[in-house]
N, C-alpha and C positions, 0 to 999 in steps of 0.2 A: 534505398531504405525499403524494408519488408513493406508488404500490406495488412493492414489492419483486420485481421478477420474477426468472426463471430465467437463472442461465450456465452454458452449456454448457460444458462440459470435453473437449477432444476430447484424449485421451495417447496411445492407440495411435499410434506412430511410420510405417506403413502408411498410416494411416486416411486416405480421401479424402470429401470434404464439396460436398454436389451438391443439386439444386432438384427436387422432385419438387409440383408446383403448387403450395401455401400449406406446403409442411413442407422443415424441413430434415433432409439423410438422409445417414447417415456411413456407408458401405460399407468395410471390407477385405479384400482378399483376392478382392475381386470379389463379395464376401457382405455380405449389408445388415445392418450392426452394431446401427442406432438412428435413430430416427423422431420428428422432434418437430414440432407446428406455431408456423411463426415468432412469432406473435403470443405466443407464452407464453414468449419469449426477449428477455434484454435485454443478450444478447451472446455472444460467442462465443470462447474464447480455444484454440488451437488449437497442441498441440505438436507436430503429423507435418508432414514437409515434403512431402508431396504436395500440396497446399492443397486449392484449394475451384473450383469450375466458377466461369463469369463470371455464369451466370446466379446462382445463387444470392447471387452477393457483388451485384447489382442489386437482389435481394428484399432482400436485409439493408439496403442502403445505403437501398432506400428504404421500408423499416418502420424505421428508425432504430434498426437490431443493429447493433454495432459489432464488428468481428473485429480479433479482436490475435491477429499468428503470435510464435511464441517458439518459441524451440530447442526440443527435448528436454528439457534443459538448465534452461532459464528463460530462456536470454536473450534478451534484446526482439529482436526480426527488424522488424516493423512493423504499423501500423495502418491500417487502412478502414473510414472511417465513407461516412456519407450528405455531400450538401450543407452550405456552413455556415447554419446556422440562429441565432433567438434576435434580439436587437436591434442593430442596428449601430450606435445608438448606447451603449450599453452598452460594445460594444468600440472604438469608437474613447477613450469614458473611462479604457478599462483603458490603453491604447497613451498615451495622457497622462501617467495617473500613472506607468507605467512609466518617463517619461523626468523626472520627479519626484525632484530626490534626497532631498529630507523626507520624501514618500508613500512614497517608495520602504522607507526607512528603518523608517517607522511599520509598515509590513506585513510585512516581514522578522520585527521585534520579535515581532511578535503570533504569528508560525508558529512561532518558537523559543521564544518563553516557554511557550507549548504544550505541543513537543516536552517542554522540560527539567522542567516541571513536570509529566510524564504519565509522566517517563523517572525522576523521583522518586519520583510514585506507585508503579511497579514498585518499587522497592527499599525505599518502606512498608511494601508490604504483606508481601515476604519478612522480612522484620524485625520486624513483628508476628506473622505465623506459624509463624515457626522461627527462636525468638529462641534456642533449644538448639542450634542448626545451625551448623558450622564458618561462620564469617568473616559472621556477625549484625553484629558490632561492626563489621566493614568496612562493610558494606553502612550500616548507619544513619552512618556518619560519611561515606561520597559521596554520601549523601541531603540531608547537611548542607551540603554542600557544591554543589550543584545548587541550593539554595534560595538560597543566598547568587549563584550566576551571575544565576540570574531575575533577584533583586532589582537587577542591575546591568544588565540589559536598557534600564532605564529612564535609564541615562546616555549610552546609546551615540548617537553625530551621525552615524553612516555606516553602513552598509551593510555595510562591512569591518569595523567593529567590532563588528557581529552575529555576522559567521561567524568572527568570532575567539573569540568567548562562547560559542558552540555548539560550534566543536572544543575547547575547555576541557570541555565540560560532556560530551561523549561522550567523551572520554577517560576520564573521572574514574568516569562508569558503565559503560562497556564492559570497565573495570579491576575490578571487581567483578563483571561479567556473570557470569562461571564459578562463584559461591558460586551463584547463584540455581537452577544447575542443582543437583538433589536426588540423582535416581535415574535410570537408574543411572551413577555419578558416575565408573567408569572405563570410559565408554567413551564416554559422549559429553563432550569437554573444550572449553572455549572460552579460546584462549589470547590474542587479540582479532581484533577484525574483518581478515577479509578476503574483500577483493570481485571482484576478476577477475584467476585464478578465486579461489573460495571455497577454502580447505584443508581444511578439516575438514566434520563433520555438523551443528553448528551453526551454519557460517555457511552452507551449501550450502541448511539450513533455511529460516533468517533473507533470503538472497540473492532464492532462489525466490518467498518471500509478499511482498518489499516489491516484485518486480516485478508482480505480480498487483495490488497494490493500489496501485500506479500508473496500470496500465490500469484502474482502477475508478474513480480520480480524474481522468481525463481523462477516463473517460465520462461526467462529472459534470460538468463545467466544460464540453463540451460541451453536454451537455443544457441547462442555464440559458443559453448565450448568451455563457460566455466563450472565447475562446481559450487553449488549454491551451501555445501554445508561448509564449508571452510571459511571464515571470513576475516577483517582482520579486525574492525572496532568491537565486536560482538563476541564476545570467549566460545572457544570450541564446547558442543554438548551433544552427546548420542540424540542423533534425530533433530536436531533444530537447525535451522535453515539461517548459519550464523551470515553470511554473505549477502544473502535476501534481504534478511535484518538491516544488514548495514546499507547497502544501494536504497533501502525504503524511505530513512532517515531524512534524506535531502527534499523525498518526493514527498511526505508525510505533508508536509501545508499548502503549499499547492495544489495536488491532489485530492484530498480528504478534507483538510481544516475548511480549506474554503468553499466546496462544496458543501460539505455539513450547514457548514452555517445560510448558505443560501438557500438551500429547501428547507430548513428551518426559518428564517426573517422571510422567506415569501409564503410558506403557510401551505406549503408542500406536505408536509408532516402535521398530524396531530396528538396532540397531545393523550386519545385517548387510547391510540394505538400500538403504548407500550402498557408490560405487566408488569407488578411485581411478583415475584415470585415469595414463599414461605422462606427461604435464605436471605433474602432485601434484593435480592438481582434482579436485573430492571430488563426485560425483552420487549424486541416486536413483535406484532403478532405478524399473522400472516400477510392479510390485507396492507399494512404497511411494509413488511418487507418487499412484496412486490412492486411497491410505489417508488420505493428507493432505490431499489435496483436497476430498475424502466427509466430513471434519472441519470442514474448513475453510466447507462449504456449509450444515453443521450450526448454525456459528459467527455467521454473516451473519444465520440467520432469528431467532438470542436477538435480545429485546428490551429497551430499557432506556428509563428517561425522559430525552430532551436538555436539559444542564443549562440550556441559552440558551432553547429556545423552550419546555423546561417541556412537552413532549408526546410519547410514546412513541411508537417508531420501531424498524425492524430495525436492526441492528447493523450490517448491508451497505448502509442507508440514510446512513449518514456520510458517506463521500464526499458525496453528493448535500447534506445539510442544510449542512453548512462552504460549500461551492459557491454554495449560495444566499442563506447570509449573506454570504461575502464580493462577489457580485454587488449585494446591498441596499446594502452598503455604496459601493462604488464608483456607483452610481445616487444616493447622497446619503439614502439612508433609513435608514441608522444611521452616529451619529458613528466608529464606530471598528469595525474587522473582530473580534468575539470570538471567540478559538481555542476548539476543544474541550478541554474539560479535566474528567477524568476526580472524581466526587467521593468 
């Protein structure tokens, strides 16, 4: 298994990012902020819009750093990798099965039963730990109900009738989502998703990490040798990272839901540290994006053992292990893609 290396976080909205021989150097204000050398970087996600000199985006492209720009905000702006790399045959495989409507179908299943059975997990464990806590009884009965979508995964012939199981099943948890929050409960409310923009502080939370762990999935799918725009639960679209999309889906409550909500109930976050904007669109500022991020990097180095290959790994290695099983798979060295699933 690879090593976990560093991502940089560049927030100041100033900051500009430039080559100084083997290091990368974030100036603002015409003052050198921060100095690291490339080799101890496995990417670079960058929220100021001044961006980055050309040379250095050549040092990255070709040490294999990937730079993702995003708003201020979170919103994806774009990506620059290196060359494509990895097997061509491997991706002509993926482009096959892609036009697959069986395979296509079989891979879909396995990111949603994932998803739904990891989006259960979440509301087990609130259920077992604050079984005294307003709307327990909700929570275990859309938990019942997630188990019963899963088990219907296994009937579905199309592809359509995946994503119609999946919006069942995020309804039925996202309808529940607002018990899980604890503390403190009038100020952060989740009344349900919304996504562009975000309304509130939890989804503005929630919005921010599943795009970050997007670009961690396409740096993954990348790296093995797949193409991240091709995908097969996620419809083909000029520029969307349909493959990423779909490897995310499994890792989305695991990774994000239940972070979120733990620097949330332990009071990590506050409340006065999102805006609304004159649109109703809810941001962080600064000072707490930094706080979440310094969390969130905290988060990637916990280790746990992978319940598939049975070997301890960082947290921020997932992207990456899903990646190269479902590559093993599409290469024909395991019969079926097994999702992450939380135990």
């Amino acid at each position: 298994m690879r090593k976990l290396l560093n991502t940089l976080y560049v927030t100041s909205p100033n900051a500009y990012l430039s080559r100084d021989g083997e290091n990368v150097v974030v100036t603002s204000d015409k003052e050198e902020r921060f100095r690291a050398p490339v080799h101890n970087l496995e990417s670079i996600v960058c929220f100021s819009y001044p961006g980055a000199s050309p040379a250095l985006v050549g040092l990255c492209c070709e040490r294999g750093v990937g730079i993702c720009y995003l708003s201020p905000n979170g919103r994806f702006l774009a990506r620059v990798t290196g060359g494509v790399s990895g097997n061509v045959l491997l991706r002509r495989k993926q482009y096959r099965v892609a036009d697959s409507a069986d395979e296509v179908c079989a891979l879909a299943s396995s990111f949603i039963a994932g998803k739904i059975l990891n989006c259960r997990n979440v509301l087990l464990r609130f259920a077992r730990d604050h079984k005294e806590k307003r709307g327990a009884q909700e929570v275990l009965e859309a938990a019942r109900y997630l188990t019963v979508y899963g088990g219907r995964l296994r009937q579905c012939v199309s592809v359509d009738a995946v994503r119609g199981l999946e919006g069942d099943a995020a309804r039925e948890y996202y309808a529940v989502f607002d018990y899980l929050i604890t503390d403190p409960k009038d100020q952060f409310r989740f009344k349900g998703r919304t996504r562009r923009p975000p309304l509130d502080a939890m989804n503005a939370l929630l919005s921010f990490f599943y795009a970050l762990l997007s670009h961690d999935c396409a740096s993954a799918l990348e790296t093995v040798g797949l193409d991240p725009q091709v995908g097969f639960l996620h419809r083909d679209r000029p520029g969307r990272l349909s493959l990423a999309l779909d490897l995310m889906e499994e890792l989305r409550p695991y990774l994000v839901d239940r972070f979120v909500l733990t620097i949330v109930n332990n009071g990590q976050v506050s409340p006065s540290g999102f805006l609304r904007k004159e649109s109703g669109a809810v941001v962080m500022d600064e000072p707490t994006r930094k706080t979440v991020i310094a969390e969130w990097q905290k988060r990637k180095q916990e280790e746990i053992t992978h319940p598939f290959l049975e070997e301890k790994i960082s947290v921020g290695l997932l992207p990456y292990a899903q990646a190269l099983l479902l590559a093993r798979h599409l290469r024909g060295d395991l019969d079926g893609y097994p999702p992450f699933l939380v135990r």
